[in-house]
Every structure is written in structure tokens, then in C-alpha cells.
ROSE-4610 file (N, C-alpha, C; in Angstrom, 1 decimal, always signed):
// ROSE-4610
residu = [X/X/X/X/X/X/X/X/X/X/X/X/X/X/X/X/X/X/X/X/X/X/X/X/X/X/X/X/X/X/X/X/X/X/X/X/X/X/X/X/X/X/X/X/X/X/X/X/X/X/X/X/X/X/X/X/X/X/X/X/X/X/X/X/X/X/X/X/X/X/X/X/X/X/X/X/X/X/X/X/X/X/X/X/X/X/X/X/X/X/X/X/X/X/X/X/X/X/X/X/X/X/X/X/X/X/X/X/X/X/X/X/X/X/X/X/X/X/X/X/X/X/X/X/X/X/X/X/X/X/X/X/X/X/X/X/X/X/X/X/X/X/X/X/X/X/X/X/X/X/X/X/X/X/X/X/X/X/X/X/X/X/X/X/X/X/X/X/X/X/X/X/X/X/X/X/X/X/X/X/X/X/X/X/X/X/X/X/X/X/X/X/X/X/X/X/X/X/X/X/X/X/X/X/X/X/X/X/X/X/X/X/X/X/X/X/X/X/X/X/X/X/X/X/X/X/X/X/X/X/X]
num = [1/1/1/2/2/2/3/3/3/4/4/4/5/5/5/6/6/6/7/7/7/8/8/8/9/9/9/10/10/10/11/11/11/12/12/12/13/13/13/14/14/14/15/15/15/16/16/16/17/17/17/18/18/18/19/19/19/20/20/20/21/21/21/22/22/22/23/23/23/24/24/24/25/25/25/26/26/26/27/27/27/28/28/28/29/29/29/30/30/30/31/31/31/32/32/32/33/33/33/34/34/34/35/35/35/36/36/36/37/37/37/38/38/38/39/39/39/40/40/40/41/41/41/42/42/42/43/43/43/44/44/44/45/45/45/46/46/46/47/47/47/48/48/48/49/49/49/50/50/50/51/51/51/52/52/52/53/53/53/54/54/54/55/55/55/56/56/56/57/57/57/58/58/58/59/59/59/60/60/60/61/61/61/62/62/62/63/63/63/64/64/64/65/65/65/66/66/66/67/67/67/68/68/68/69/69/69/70/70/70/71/71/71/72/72/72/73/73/73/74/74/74/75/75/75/76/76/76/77/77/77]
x = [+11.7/+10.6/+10.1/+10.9/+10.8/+9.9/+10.1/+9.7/+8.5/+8.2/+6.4/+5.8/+6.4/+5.7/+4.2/+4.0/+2.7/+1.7/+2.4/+1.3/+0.1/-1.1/-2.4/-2.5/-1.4/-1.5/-1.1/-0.1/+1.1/+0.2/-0.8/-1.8/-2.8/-3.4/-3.9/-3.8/-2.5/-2.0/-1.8/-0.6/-0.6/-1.9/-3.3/-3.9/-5.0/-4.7/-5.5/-4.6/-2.8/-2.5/-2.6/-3.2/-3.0/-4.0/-5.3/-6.1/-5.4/-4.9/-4.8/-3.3/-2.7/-1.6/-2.3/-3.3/-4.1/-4.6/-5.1/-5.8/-5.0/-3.6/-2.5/-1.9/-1.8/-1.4/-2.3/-3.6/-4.7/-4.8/-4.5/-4.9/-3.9/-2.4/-1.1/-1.5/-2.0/-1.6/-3.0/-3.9/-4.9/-4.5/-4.1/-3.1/-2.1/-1.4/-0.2/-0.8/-2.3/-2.9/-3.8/-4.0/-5.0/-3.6/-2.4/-1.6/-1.3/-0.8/-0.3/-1.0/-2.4/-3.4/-4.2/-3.3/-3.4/-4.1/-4.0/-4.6/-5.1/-6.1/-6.4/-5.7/-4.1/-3.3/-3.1/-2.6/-2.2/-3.4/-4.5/-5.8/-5.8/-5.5/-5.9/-4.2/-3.6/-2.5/-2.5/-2.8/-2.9/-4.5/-5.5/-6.4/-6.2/-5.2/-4.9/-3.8/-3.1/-2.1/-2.9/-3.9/-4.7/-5.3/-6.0/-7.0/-6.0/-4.2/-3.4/-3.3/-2.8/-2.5/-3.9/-4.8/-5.5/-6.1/-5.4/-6.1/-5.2/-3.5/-2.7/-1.7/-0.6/+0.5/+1.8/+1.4/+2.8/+3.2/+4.6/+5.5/+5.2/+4.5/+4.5/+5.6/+6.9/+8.3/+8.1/+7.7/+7.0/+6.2/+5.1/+3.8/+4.8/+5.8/+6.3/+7.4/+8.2/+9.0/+8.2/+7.0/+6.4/+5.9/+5.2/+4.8/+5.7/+7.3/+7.7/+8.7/+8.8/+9.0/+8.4/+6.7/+5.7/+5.8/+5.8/+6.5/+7.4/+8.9/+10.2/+10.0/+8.8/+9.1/+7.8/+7.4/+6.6/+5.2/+4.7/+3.4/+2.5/+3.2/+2.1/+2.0/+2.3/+2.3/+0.9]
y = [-22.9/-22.1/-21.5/-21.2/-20.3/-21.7/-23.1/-24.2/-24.3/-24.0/-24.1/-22.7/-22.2/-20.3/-20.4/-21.1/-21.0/-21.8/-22.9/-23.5/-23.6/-24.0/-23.7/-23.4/-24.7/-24.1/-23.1/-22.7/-21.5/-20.2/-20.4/-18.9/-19.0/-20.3/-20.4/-19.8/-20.5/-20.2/-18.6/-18.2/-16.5/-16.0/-16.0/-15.3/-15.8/-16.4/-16.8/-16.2/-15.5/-15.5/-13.8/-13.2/-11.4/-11.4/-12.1/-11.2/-11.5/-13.0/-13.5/-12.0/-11.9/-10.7/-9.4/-9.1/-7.7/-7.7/-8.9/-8.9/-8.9/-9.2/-9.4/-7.9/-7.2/-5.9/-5.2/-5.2/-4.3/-4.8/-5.8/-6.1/-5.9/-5.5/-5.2/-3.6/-3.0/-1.6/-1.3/-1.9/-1.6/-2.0/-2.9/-3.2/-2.7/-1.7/-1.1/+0.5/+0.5/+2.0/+2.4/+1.2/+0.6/+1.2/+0.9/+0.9/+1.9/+3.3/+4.4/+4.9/+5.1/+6.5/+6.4/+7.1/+7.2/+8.8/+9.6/+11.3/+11.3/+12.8/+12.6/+13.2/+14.1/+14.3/+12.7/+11.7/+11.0/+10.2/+10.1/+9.8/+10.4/+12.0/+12.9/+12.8/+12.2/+12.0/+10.5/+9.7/+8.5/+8.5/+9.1/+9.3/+9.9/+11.3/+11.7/+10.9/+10.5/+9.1/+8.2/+7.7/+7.0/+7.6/+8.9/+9.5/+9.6/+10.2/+10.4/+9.1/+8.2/+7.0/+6.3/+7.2/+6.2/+6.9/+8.2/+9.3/+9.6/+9.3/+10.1/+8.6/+9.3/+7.9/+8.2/+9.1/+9.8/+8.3/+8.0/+7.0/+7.1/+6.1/+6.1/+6.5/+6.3/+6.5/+7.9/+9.2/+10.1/+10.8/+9.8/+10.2/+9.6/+8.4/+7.7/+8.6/+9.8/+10.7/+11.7/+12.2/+13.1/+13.2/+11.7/+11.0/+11.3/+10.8/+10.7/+12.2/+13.1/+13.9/+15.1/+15.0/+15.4/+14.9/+13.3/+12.9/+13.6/+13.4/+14.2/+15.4/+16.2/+17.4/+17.8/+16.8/+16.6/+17.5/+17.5/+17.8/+16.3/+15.1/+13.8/+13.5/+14.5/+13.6/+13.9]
z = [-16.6/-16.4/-17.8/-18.8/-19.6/-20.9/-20.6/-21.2/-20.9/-19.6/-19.3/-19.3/-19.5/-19.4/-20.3/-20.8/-22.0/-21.5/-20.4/-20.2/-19.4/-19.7/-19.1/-17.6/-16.8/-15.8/-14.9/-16.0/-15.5/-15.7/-16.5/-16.7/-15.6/-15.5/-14.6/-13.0/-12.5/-11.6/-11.3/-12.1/-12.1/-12.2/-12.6/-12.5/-11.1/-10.3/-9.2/-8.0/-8.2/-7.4/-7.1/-8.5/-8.4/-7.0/-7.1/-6.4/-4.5/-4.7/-2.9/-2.7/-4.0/-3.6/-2.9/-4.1/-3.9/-2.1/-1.9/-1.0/+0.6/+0.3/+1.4/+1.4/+0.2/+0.4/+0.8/+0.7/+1.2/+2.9/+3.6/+4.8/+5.3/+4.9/+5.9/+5.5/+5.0/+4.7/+6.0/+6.2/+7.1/+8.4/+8.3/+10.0/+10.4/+9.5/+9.5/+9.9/+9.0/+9.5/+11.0/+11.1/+12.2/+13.5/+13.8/+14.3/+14.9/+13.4/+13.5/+13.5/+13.6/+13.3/+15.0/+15.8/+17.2/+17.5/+16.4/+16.5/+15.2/+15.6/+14.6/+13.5/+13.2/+12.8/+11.6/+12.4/+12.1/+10.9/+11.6/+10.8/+9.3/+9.5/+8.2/+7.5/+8.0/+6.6/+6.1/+6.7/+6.2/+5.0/+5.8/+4.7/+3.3/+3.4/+2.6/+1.2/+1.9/+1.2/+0.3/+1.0/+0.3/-0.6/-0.3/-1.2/-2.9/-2.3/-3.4/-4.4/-3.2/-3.9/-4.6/-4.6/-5.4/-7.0/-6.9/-7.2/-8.8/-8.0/-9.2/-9.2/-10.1/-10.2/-10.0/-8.8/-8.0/-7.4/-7.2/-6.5/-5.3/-4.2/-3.2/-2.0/-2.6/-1.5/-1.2/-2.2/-1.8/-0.8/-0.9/+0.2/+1.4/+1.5/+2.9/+3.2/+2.3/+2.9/+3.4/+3.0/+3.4/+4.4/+5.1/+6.3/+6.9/+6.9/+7.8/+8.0/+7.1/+7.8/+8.7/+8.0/+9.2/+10.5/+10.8/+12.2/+12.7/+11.6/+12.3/+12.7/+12.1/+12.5/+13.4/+14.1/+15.2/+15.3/+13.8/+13.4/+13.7/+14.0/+14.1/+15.9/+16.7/+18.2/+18.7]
């Protein structure tokens, strides 16, 4: 791998594969939201996650402990 790393088509390739990535992370994170946002509780923290995650460059494991211990603590029913 490290013999063809330079070549044309190995740039090629990596860079045709960011967007079909981008674009598989963005449709599981909407089918994932589409799922769980059953109130509107649930609605306004998922909104809010997003608004962060798009906002600052806080670690997402964060906003997903936070999520889930709003659930645990039965602010999402």
C-alpha cells in the first residue's frame, strides 16, 4: 500500500470516497433521529446536539452522555 500511496488513482479514489462517506453519515444520523424523536422533548435535544455539533468542537461522546442521561433520568418519556 505504502508503494502505491502516490498514485493517481489512489488520490483519485480517496477523494471520491469523502463525500459517498459524508453522505452515509448524514442519512444514518437522520434515520437514527427520525426514530427517536417521538416528543417533543426528544425533538429539542436532538435539535439542540446538532445545533452544538455543528456549532463548537466539543466531542460528540459528550452530547451522547448527556442524551442519554436525560433519558435515564426520565426527562425524554
Amino acid at each position: 500500500m505504502h508503494r502505491i500511496q502516490e498514485a493517481h488513482w489512489q488520490r483519485v479514489l480517496r477523494s471520491a470516497l469523502i463525500p459517498v462517506t459524508t453522505g452515509l453519515i448524514i442519512a444514518s444520523g437522520i434515520v437514527m433521529a427520525e426514530a427517536a424523536d417521538v416528543t417533543w422533548g426528544a425533538i429539542a435535544v436532538t435539535a439542540t446536539a446538532a445545533v452544538v455539533m455543528l456549532t463548537t468542537r466539543l466531542n460528540p461522546l459528550w452530547l451522547l452522555a448527556a442524551g442519554g442521561a436525560l433519558g435515564g433520568l426520565g426527562f425524554l418519556v
